[in-house]
DOMI-801851 format. One record per residue (C-alpha): residue in three letters; residue number from 0; x, y, z. Coordinates in Angstrom, 3 decimals, padded with zeros to 6 digits. Example, Ala and Ser with C-alpha at 12.3 -4.5 7.8 and 13.67 -1.06 7.14 Angstrom:
2
NODE   residu   num         c1         c2         c3
NODE      ALA     0    012.300   -004.500    007.800
NODE      SER     1    013.670   -001.060    007.140
//
This chain:
156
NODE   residu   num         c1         c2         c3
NODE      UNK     0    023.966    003.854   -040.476
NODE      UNK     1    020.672    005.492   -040.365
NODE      UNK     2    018.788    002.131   -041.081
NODE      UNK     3    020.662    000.294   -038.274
NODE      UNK     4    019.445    003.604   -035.911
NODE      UNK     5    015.684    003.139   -037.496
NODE      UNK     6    015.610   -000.591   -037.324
NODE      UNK     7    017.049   -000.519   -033.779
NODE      UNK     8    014.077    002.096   -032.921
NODE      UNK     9    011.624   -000.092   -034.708
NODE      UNK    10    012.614   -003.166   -032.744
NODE      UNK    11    012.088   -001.463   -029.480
NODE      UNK    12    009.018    000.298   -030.119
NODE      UNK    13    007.548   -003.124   -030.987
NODE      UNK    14    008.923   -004.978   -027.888
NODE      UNK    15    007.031   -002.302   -025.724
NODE      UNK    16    003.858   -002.263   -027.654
NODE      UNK    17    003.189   -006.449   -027.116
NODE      UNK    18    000.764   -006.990   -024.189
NODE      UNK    19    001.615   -008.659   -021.108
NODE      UNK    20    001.991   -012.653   -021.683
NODE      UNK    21    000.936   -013.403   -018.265
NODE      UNK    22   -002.866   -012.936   -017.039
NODE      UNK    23   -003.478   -011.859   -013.940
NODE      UNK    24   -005.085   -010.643   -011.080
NODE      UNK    25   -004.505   -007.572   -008.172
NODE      UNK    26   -002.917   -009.090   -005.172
NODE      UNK    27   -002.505   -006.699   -001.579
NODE      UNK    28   -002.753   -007.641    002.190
NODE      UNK    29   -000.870   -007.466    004.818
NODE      UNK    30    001.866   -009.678    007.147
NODE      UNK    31    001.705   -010.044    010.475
NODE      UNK    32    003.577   -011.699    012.707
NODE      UNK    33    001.547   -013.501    016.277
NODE      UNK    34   -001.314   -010.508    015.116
NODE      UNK    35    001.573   -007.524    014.730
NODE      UNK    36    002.214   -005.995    011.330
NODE      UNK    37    005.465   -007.115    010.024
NODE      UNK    38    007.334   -004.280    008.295
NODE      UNK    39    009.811   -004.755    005.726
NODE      UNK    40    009.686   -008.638    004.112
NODE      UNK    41    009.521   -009.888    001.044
NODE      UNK    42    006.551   -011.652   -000.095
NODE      UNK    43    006.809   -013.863   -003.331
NODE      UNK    44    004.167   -015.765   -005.157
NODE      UNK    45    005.213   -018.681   -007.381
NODE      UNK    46    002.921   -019.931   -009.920
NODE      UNK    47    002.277   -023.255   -009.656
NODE      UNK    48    001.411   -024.188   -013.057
NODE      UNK    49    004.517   -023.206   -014.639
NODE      UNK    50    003.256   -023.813   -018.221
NODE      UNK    51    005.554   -024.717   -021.299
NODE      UNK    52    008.741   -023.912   -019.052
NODE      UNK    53    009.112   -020.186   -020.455
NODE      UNK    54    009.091   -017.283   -018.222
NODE      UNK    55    007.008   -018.151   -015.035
NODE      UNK    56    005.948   -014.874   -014.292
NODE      UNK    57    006.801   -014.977   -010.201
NODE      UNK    58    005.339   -011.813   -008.638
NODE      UNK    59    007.082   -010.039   -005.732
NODE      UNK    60    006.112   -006.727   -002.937
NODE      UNK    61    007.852   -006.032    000.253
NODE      UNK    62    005.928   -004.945    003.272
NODE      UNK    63    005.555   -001.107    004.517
NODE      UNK    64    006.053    000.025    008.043
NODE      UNK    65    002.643   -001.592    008.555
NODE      UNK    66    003.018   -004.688    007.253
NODE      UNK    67    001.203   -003.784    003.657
NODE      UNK    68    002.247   -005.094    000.400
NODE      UNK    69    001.259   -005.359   -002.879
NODE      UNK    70    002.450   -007.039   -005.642
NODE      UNK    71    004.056   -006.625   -009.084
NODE      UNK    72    004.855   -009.803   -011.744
NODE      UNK    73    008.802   -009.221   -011.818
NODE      UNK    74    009.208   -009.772   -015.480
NODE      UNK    75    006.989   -007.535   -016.784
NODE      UNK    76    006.173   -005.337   -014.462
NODE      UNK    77    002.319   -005.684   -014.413
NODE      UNK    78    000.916   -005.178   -010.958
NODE      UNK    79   -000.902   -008.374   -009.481
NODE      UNK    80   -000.221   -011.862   -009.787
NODE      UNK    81   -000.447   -014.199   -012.550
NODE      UNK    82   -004.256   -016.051   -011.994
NODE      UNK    83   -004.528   -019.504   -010.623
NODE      UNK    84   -002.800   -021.481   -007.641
NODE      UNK    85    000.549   -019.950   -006.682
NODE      UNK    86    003.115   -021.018   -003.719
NODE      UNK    87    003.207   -018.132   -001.543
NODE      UNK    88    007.274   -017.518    000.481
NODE      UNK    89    007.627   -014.771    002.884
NODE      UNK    90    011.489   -013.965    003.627
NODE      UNK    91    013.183   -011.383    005.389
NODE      UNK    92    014.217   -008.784    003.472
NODE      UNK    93    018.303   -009.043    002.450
NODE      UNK    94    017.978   -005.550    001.643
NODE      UNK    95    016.933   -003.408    004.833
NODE      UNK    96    019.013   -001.690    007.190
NODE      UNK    97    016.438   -001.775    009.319
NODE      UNK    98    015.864   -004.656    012.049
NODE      UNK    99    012.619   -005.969    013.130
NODE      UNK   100    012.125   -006.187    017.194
NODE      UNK   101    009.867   -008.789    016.192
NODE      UNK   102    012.254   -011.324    013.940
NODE      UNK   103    014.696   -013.682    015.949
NODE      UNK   104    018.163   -012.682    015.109
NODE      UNK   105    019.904   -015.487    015.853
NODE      UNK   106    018.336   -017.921    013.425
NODE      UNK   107    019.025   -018.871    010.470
NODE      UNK   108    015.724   -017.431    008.790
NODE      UNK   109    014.207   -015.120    010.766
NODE      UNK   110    010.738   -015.978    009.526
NODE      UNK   111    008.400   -018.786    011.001
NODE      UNK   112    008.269   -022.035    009.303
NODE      UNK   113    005.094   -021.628    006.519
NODE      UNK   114    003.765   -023.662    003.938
NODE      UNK   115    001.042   -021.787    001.910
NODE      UNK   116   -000.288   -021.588   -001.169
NODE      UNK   117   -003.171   -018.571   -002.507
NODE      UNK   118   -005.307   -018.941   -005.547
NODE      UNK   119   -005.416   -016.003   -007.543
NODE      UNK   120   -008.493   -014.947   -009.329
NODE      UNK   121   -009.553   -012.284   -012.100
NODE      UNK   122   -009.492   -008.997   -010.230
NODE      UNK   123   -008.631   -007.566   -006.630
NODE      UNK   124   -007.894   -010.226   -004.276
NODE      UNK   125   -006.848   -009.727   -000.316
NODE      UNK   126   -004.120   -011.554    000.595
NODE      UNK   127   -003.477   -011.549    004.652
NODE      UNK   128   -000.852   -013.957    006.814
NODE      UNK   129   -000.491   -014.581    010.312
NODE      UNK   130    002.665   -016.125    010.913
NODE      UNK   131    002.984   -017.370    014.214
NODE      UNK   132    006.384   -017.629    016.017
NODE      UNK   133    005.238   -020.845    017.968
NODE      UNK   134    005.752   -022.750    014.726
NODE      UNK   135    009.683   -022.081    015.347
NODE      UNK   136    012.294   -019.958    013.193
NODE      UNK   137    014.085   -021.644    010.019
NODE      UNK   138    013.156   -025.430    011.232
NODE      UNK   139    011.969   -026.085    007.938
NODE      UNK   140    008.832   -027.327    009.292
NODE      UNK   141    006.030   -026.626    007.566
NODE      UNK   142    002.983   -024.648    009.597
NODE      UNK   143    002.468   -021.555    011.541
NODE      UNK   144    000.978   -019.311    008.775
NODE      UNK   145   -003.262   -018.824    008.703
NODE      UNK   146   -004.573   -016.967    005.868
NODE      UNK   147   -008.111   -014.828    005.629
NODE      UNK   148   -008.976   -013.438    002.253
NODE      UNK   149   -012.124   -011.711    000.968
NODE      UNK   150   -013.088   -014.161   -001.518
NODE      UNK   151   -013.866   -016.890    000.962
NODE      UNK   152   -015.097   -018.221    004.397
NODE      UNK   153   -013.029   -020.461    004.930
NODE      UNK   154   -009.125   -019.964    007.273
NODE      UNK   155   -006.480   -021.784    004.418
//
């Protein structure tokens, strides 16, 4: 019984000691919808090199009262996202009791239509969207979204 209690201890010690099998970089910034912070959505970046079909290492943050976020890889916990090009979804949050004056209610997703994607490098990286409501609410359109980051001149 003892060796069951010792291996089981040794197992778990050794699946907390392995480093993180994603590389990656910080990610923060902040939502804002038509140039207001947006409080209380969920931002998720996707990897879009998903490798050899293992864990793809999706990294999620929801917003503060002023629209921050930062983000954390879901599977292991490790705060960032994992480095390279990653598709970039901002939903409202399912879990809030709270209701944003600034959402529309009555659609099906309350966010603007987007279509973004953010590379993430080695590092902090700033990670701001604009969404803006003229680009209509759960169309499925793509547009509406403008990005500014500190790693480069140009508006993505």
């Amino acid at each position: 019984m003892s060796r069951l209690i010792l291996l089981g201890l040794a197992l778990l010690v050794a699946a907390g000691c392995g480093g993180s099998e994603f590389t990656t970089g910080q990610v923060s910034g902040t939502i804002s919808l038509d140039g207001k912070p947006l409080p209380n959505v969920q931002v998720t970046f996707t990897p879009n090199d998903k490798g050899d079909g293992q864990s793809i290492g999706i990294a999620q943050g929801t917003t503060d009262s002023t629209g921050k976020y930062s983000l954390v890889v879901t599977v292991t916990e490790d705060k960032g996202a994992v480095l390279g090009e990653n598709t970039v979804t901002i939903v409202a949050n399912e879990d809030s009791d709270e209701d944003s004056d600034e959402l529309d209610p009555n659609a099906a997703d309350p966010i603007p239509a987007h279509d973004f994607s953010f590379d993430v490098k080695a590092g902090q990286n700033t990670a701001d969207f604009n969404l803006d409501s003229s680009a209509g609410f759960g169309d499925g359109d793509a547009g509406g979204m403008t990005a500014m980051t500190d790693r480069s001149e140009a508006w993505r």
